[in-house]
C-alpha positions in Angstrom: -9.3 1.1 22.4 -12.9 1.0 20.7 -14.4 -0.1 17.8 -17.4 -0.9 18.7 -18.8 1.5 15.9 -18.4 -1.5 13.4 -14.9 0.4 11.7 -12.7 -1.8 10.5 -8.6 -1.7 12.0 -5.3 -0.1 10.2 -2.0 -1.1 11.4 0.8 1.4 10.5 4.2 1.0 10.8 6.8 3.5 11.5 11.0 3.8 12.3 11.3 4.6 16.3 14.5 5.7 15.8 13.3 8.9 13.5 10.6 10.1 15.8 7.8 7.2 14.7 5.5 5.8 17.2 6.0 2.4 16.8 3.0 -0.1 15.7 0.1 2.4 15.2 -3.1 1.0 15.5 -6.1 3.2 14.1 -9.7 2.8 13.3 -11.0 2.9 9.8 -14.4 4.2 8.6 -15.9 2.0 6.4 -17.7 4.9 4.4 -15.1 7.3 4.0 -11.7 5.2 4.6 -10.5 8.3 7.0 -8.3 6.7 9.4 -8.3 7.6 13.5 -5.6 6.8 15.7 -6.7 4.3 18.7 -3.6 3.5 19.9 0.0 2.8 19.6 3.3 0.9 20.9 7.2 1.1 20.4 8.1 -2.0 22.3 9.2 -3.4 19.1 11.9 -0.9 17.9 11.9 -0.1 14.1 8.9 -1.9 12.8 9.1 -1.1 9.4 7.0 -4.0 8.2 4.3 -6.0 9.2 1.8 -8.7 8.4 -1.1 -10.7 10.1 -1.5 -14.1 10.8 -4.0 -16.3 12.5 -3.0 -17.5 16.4 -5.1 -19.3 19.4 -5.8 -16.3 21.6 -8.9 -14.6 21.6 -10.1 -12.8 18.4 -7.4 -15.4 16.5 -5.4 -12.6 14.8 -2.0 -11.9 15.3 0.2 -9.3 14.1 3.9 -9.6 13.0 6.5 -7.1 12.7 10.2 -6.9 11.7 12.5 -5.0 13.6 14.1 -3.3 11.2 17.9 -3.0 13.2 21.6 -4.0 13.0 21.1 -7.0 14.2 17.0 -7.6 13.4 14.3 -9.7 14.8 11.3 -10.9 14.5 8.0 -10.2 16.8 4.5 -11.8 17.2 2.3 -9.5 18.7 -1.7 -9.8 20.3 -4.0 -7.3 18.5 -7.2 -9.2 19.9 -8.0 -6.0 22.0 -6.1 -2.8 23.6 -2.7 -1.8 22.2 -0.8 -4.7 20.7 1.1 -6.2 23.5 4.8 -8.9 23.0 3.3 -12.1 22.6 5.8 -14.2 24.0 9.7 -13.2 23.1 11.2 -11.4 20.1 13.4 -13.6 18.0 16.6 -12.7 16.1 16.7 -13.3 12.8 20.1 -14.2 12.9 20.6 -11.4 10.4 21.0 -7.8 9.7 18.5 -5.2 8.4 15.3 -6.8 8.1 12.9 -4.7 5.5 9.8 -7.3 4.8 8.0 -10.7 6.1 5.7 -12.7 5.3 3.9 -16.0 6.6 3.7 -18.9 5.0 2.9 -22.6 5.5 2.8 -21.9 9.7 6.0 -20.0 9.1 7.0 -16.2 9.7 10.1 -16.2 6.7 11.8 -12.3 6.6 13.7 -10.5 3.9 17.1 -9.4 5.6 18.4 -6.4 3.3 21.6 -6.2 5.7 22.4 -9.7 5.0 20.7 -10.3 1.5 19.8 -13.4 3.3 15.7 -15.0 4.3 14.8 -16.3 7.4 12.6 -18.9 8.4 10.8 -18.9 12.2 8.1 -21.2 12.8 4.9 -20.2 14.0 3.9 -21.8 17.7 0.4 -22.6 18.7 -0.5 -19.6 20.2 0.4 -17.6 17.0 4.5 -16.9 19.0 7.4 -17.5 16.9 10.3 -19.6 17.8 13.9 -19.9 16.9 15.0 -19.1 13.7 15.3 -22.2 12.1 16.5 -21.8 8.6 18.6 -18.7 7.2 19.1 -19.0 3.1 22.0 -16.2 2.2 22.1 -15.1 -1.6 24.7 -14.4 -3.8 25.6 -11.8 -6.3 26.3 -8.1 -7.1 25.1 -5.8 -10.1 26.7 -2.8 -11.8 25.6 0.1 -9.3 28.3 -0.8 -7.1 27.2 2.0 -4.1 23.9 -0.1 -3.5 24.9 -3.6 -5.3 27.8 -4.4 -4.0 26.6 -7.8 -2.7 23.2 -9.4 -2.1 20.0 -7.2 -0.7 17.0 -9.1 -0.2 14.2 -7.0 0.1 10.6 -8.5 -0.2 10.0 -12.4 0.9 6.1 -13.5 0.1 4.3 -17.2 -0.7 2.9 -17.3 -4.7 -0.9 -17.4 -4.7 -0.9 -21.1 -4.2 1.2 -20.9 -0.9 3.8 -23.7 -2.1 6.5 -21.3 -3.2 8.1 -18.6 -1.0 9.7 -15.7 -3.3 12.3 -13.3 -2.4 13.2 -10.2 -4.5 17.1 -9.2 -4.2 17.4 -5.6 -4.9 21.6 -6.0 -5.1 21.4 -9.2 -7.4 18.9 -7.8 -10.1 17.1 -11.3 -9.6 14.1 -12.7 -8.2 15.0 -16.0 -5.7 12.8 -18.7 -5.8 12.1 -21.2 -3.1 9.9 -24.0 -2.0 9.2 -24.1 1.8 8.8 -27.4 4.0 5.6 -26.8 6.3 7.0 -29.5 8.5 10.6 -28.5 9.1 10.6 -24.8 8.0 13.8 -25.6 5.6 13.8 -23.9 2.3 14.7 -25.6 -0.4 16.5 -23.3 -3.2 14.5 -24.5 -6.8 15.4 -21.0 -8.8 16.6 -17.8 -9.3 15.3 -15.3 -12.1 17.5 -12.5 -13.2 16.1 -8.9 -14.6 18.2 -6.4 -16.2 21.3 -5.6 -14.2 21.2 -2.4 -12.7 17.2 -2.9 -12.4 17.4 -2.9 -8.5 13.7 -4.9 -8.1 12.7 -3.9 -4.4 8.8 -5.7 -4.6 6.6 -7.8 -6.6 2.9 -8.3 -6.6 0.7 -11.1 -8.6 -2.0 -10.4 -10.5 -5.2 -12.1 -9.4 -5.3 -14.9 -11.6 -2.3 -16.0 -10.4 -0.1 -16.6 -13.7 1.5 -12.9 -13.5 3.5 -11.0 -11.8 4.8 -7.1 -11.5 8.3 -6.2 -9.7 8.7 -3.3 -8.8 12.7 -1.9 -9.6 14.0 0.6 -7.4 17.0 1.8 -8.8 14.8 2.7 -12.2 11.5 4.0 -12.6 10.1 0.8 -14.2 7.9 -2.1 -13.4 9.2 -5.8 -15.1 6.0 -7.7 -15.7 6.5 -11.6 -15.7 4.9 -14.8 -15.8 4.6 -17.1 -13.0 4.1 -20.9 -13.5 3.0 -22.1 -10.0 3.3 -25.9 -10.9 6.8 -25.5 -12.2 7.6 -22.7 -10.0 9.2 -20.6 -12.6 9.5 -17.0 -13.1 9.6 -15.4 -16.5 10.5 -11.6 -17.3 8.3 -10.6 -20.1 9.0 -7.2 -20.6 9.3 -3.6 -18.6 7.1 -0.7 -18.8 7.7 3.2 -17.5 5.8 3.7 -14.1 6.9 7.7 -14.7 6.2 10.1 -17.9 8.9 10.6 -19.8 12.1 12.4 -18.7 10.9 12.1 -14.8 14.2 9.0 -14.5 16.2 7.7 -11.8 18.8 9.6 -12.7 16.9 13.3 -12.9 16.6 15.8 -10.1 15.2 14.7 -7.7 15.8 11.5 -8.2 12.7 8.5 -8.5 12.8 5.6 -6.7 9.8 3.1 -6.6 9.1 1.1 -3.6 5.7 -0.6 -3.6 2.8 -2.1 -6.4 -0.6 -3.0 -5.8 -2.9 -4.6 -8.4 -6.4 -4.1 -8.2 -8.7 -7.0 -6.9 -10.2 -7.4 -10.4 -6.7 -7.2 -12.1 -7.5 -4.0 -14.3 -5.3 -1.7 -12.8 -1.3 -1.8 -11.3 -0.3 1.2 -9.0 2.8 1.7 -8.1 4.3 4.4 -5.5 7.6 6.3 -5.9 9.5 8.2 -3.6 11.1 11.7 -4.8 8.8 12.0 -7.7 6.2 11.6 -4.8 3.5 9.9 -7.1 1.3 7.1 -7.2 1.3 5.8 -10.5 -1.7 4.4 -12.4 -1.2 1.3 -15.0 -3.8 -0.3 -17.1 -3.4 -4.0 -17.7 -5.1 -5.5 -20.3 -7.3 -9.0 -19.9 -4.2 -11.1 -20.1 -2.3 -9.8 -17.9 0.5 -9.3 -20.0 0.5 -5.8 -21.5 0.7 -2.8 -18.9 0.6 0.7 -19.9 0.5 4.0 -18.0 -2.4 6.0 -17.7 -1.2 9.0 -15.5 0.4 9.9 -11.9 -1.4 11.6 -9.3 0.6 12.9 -6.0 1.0 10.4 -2.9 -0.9 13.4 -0.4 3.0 13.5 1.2 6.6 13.1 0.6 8.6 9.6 0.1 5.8 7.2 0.0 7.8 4.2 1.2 4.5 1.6 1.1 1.2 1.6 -0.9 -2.2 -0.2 0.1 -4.9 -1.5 -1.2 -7.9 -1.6 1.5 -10.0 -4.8 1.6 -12.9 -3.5 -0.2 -10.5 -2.6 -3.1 -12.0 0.8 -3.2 -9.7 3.2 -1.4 -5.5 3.3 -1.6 -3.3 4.4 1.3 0.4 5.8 1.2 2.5 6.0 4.0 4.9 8.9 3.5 7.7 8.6 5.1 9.4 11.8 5.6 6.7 14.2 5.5 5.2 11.8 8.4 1.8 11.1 7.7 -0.8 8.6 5.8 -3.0 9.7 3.0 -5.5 7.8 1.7 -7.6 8.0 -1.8 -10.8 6.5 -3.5 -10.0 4.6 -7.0 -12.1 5.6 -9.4 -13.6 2.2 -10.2 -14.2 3.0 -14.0 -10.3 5.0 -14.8 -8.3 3.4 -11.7 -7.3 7.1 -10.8 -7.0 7.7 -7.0 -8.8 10.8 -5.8 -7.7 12.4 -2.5 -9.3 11.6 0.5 -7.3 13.0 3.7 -4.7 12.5 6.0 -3.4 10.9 9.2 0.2 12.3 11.0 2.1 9.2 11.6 5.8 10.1 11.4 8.1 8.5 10.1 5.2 5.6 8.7 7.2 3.1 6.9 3.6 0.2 6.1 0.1 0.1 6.1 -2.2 -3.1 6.4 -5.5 -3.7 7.4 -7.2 -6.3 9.7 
C-alpha cells in the first residue's frame, strides 16, 4: 500500500455479512478529494464504525472498530503501514449490537444498540484494548413501541472538553450524560436529557464553540438543537428544526430516516444525511449557534447514506451509501454551504467514513 504521492488516508467501513469488504483503506487526493482503494481487511467482522486513536507503534495511529454482531466486540487495529492488521486480541463488549465508539480519556467506550447499554475498555500502551471494564445499561422505552420498546444506545462521544462522555439513546428519546474516570475507566452517571418522545435521536454533533449541540432524530426528519454547559455538564433542548422540505416526513413514502450531522469547522453550516429521502441536507446557523434553518437538500450521489463526513480541510463531504454500495464525495461551497458532486468509490455495503 502507497502513499508516497503525499494523499492523505480514508478509512471506510462496511457490514461483511452483506457483501462489504471489511475495513477499507483508500487514498485520498488532496486536490480533488477522489478517493482510491489501497487496500482492505475483513478480519474484524461487521465493522460498522470506527475511530482513531494514538498508540506506541510506529506512525503512532491506531484505528478502532466495533464489531457490529450479536454478541459485539471491540478491536484495535495497526494502520502504520500495509493493510490494517489485529493489534493484539478483540475484546467483547459484553454486549449486543454495537453501532458507535469513541475514545476518551485513554479509553475505547462503545454504544451497544442491542443492549441500550455503553462500554468502557481501556486503552493499553501499545494503543491494544483490554477487558471491558465498565458496562452502564440504560433504562426506558418511548411510544413507537416496534423500535422503542426498551433502551437503544446509539452514539457514545467525549464533549469538546474531553471530561464528559455522552451517549444518545435512540429507544429512550434522551440524551445520557456521563463523566468518565481516566484512572479506573468507571463511568459515573451525572444526567440524562429527554427530547420529545417518539423523536428517536440516533447522533449529535457540537458546534465549534463548544456551548451547542445538534441531535440528530431518526424516527423523524428533525434535528433538536441544544445547549451544552461543559462545566455543569448539562444538556438543554432548545428547540427542533425540519432537516426535510415540507411534506417529505417520516411517515411518507418512502419513508425518511436521518442518521448522521456534521457542522462545519467554522460553525456556519449543519448537514445532516437521511436515508430513503437519500439527501444531504444543508442548515444555516446563525452566529449564536442557536437558530438553524434549512437552506436546501441536494442528493447523497447513492442510496441510504448511513454516515456523513466532513474531511479535515473542511472543504469536501463524503456519504457512505449503504445499499447502493459505494462512497460519494462533494465540495461545500464555502460561501452557500451547498455540496456539489464530486464522484464515486464502490464500497458495498459502507456503513462510516473517517479520515487519518
Amino acid at each position: 500500500m502507497d502513499s508516497s504521492n503525499g494523499a492523505g488516508r480514508a478509512f471506510i467501513g462496511s457490514f461483511t455479512s452483506a457483501g462489504g469488504h471489511g475495513i477499507t483503506v483508500a487514498a485520498v487526493d488532496r486536490e480533488t478529494g477522489a478517493l482510491t482503494v489501497l487496500g482492505a481487511t475483513d478480519v474484524v467482522p461487521d465493522p460498522s464504525y470506527l475511530a482513531l486513536g494514538r498508540g506506541a507503534g510506529p506512525g503512532g495511529t491506531v484505528l478502532y472498530a466495533v464489531s457490529e454482531s450479536e454478541k459485539g466486540a471491540a478491536a484495535a487495529l495497526d494502520v502504520s503501514h500495509g493493510v490494517p492488521r489485529l493489534l493484539g486480541e478483540t475484546r467483547p463488549v459484553d454486549a449486543n449490537g454495537p453501532t458507535h465508539l469513541a475514545v476518551a480519556a485513554g479509553h475505547v467506550v462503545t454504544a451497544n444498540y442491542g443492549s441500550g447499554s455503553v462500554t468502557v475498555l481501556p486503552v493499553l500502551a501499545d494503543g491494544s484494548l483490554g477487558e471491558a471494564g465498565c458496562v452502564r445499561a440504560h433504562e426506558g422505552s418511548g411510544p413507537v413501541t416496534e423500535r422503542q420498546e426498551g433502551p437503544h444506545a446509539h452514539q457514545v462521544l467525549p464533549d469538546p472538553t474531553g471530561n464528559w462522555v455522552l451517549s444518545v439513546d435512540l429507544g429512550t428519546d434522551s440524551v445520557w450524560i456521563y463523566a468518565l474516570d481516566p484512572d479506573t475507566g468507571q463511568l459515573r452517571p451525572h444526567g440524562e436529557t429527554a427530547l420529545r418522545p417518539g423523536a428517536g435521536p440516533r447522533h449529535l454533533a457540537f458546534h465549534p464553540g463548544g456551548g451547542h449541540a445538534y441531535v440528530v432524530n431518526e424516527l423523524e426528519p428533525t434535528v433538536t438543537v441544544c445547549r451544552w454547559d461543559a462545566a455543569a455538564g448539562t444538556l438543554e433542548a432548545l428547540g427542533e428544526t425540519p432537516v426535510l422540505p415540507a411534506g417529505a416526513s417520516g411517515g411518507a413514502a418512502p419513508a425518511s430516516y436521518p442518521s448522521e450531522a456534521v457542522v462545519a469547522h467554522d460553525g456556519r453550516f449543519l448537514w445532516v444525511a437521511t436515508r430513503g429521502h437519500d439527501t444531504i441536507s444543508v442548515l444555516a446557523l446563525d452566529a449564536t449557534g442557536e437558530q438553524a434553518s434549512l437552506v436546501t437538500t441536494v442528493g447523497c450521489g447513492g442510496h441510504w447514506p448511513r454516515d456523513l463526513a466532513l474531511d479535515p480541510t473542511g472543504r469536501r463531504l463524503y456519504a457512505a451509501n449503504e445499499r447502493s454500495g459505494d462512497v460519494s464525495w462533494f465540495t461545500v461551497d464555502p460561501e452557500t454551504g451547498v455540496p456539489a458532486p464530486g464522484g464515486s468509490l464502490k464500497v458495498p455495503s459502507a456503513s462510516c467514513v473517517i479520515f487519518a
